[in-house]
N, C-alpha and C positions, 0 to 999 in steps of 0.2 A: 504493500500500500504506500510505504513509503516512497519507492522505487517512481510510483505511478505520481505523485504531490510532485517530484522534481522533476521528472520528465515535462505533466503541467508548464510547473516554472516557467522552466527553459524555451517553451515552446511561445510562451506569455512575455519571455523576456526578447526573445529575437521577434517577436509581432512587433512588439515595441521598437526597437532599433531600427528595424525596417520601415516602421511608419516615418519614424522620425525621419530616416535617410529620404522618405518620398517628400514630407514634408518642404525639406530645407532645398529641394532640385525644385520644386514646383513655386519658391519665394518671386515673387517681382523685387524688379529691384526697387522700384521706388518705396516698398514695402521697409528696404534695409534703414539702418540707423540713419542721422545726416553724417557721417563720417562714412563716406561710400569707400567697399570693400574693391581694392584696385580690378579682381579678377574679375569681379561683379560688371565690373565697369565695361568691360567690351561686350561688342555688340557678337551675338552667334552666327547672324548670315548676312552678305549682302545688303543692305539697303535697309537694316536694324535702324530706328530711330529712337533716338532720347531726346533730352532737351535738360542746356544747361546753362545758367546765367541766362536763361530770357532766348539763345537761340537755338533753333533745332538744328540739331545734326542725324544725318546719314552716315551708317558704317562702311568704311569701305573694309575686306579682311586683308591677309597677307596674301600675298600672289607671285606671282611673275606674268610679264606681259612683254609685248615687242615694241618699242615706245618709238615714236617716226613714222613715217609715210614710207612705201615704196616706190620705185622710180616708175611703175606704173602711174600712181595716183592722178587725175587729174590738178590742175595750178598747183601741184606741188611748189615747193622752193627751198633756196638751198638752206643747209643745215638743216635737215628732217632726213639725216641717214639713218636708217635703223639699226637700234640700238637692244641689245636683252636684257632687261632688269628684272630684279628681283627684291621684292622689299618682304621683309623679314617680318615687321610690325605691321597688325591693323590698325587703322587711325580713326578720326570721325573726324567728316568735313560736313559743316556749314551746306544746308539744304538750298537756302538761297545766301546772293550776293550781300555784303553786310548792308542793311537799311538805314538812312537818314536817321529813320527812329533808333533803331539802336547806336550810335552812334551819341547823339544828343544822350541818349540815356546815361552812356557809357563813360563818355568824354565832356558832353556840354555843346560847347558851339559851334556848330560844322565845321570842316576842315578851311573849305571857299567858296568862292561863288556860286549860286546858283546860275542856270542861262535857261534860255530859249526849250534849249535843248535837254536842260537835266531839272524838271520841273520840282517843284516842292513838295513834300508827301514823306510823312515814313514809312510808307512801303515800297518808297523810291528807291534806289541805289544810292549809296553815300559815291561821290565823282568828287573831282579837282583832289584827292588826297595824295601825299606824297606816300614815297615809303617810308619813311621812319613815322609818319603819323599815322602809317597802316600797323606798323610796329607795335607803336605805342598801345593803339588800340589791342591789341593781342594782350601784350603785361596788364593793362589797368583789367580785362575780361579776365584774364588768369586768377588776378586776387579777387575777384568779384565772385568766381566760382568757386574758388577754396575757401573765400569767409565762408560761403553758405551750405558750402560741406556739400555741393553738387561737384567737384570736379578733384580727383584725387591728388594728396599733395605730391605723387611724381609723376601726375600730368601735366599739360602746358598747353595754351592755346597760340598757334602762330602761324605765319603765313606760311602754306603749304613747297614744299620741294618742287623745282617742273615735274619732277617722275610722279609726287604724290598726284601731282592735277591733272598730269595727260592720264592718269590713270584709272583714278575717279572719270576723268570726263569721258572718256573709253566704256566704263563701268562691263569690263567682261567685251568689248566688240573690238573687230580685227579692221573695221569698215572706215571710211575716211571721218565721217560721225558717227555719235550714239544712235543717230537714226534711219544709219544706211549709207550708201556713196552718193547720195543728192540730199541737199536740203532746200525745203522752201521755207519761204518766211512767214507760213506758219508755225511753223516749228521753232523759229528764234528769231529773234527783234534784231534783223537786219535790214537794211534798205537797197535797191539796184537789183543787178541779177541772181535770181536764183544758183544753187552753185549743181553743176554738173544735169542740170536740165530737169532739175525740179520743179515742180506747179508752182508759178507767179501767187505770192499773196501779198497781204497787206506790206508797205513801208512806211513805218511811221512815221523816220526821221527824226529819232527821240528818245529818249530812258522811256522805259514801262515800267509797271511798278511789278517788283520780284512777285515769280513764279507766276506769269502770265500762258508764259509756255508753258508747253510739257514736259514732265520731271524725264532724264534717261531711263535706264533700267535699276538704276540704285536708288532712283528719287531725289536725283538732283538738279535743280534748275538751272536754264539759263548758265547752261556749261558754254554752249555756242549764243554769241552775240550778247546784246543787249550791253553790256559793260564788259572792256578788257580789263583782265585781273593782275595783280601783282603776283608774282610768285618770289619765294625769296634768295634766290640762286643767283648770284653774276653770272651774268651772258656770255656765253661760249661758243665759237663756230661750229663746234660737234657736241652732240647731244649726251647727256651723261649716262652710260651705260652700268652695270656691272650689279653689285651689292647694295643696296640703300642708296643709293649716289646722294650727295646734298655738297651743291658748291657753294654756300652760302659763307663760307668763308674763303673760297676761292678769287680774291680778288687780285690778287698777283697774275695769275695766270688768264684774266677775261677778256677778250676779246676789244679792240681797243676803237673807239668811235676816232672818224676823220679830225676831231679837238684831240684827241690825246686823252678822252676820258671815257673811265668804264662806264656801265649799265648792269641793271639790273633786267630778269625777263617777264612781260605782262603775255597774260596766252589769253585765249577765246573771243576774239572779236569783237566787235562792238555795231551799236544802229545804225554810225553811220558808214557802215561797211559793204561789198558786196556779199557775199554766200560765201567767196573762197577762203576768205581770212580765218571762218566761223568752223574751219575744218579742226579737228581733234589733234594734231601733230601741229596745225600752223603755231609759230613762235616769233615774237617780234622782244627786241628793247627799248629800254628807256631808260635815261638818267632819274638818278633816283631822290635826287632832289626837286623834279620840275616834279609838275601836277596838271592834269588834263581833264575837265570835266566827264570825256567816255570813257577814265580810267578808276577803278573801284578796287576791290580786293574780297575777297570770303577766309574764314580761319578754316583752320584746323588743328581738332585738340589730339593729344599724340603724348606718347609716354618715351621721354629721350631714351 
């Protein structure tokens, strides 16, 4: 009889442990403490959303991808030799471009101008920013997430690598965009020709206000057109291939403007562009002290 009360037990003791182990796999995370548990913290597939300090993010996971165009592509251009990367870390980018609203929220008074062209609205794109003000805004978002115990203390929010953005904006496709080798401008807030013989749609000739298009396959907006983004690499004639690539201290080695001065790289096109700029590989720079009303930036949080 005896024999039979511990066998019971045992049987009452592993129901128990088993519950429990179902329990704590079935937890949300928003469920968990405000001191979020770091592993909690990433996302399990593709296009996983959270939302931290006020913006949503999309997971992208770790991968490899073939980053560049081929000399097929149509308006290809030079520097988009393809490259194999391979990033190690999944990260979470910014579902749309950072907003006016967030911005004011984060920082206070816009970075500059409004125009014509880049209307008033916080669900506008934040435009004229330079990069170290796209910077900033990344640190001041960092401690805004860690006071409030949404963003864990060795994560960080900051402007994304080229690899990390062509990659995201790729999100899983091998195709010249997230939405195929044509795009119309349905599909993203360009103006002019459709690129590669796409259906004519609207040109606004304008900022739209984020996520007017449609999200890619990760659910991220306004990858092609609408606002070209900062990324935070010095520009380089060849595209950075290999393990994690991030030139972002590579200023020695950057590719050097007709003045004698480096650049930094903005990718995705912008409204008042044709279709071909708004390609997934295309890459342009810019001195990273000027500021351009069709130039914006999006974060990404990421664990160094």
């Amino acid at each position: 009889m005896s024999f039979m009360r511990c066998l019971g037990s045992l049987v009452l003791l592993a129901a128990g442990v088993l519950g429990c182990q179902r329990g704590e796999s079935v937890t949300p995370v928003d469920d968990l403490t405000k001191t979020v548990v770091p592993s909690a913290f990433k996302g399990s597939k593709a296009g996983d959303e959270r939302e931290v300090a006020g913006i949503k993010l999309c997971w992208c996971p770790p991968g490899k991808f073939t980053m560049g165009s081929p000399r097929s592509e149509p308006e290809r251009r030079p520097g988009e030799d393809q490259v194999e990367v391979t990033l190690t870390k999944g990260f979470w980018m910014a579902k749309y471009e950072a907003t006016q609203g967030q911005w004011k929220r984060v920082i206070g008074k816009l970075p500059g101008e409004l125009t014509a062209e880049l209307p008033e609205g916080d669900d506008y794109p934040v435009g004229n920013v330079n990069f170290a003000e796209s910077e900033a805004f990344c640190h001041k978002l960092t401690e805004l997430g860690r006071q409030s115990g949404d963003l864990p203390k060795d994560w960080e929010f900051r402007l994304p690598t080229e690899a990390q953005w062509e990659y995201a904006c790729r999100a899983g496709t091998t195709t010249a965009t997230s939405f195929g080798d044509k795009l119309s401008s349905k599909q993203a807030n360009f103006k002019g020709k459709p690129y590669n013989g796409a259906e004519p749609g609207p040109s606004l000739g304008r900022a739209a206000k984020v996520g007017s298009y449609p999200a890619n396959a990760w659910g991220l907006h306004d990858m092609h057109g609408n606002t070209y983004e900062w990324c935070r690499d010095w520009s380089h004639a060849k595209l950075p291939g290999g393990v994690d690539p991030d030139l972002s201290s590579a200023k020695s080695t950057a590719s050097r403007n007709r003045t004698g001065d480096v650049s930094r790289v903005r990718r995705g096109g912008c409204w008042a562009d044709d279709g071909w700029p708004c390609r997934s590989a295309f890459r342009l720079r810019f001195e990273p002290e000027r500021r351009y009303d069709h130039i914006g930036f999006r974060v990404v949080a990421v664990r160094p």
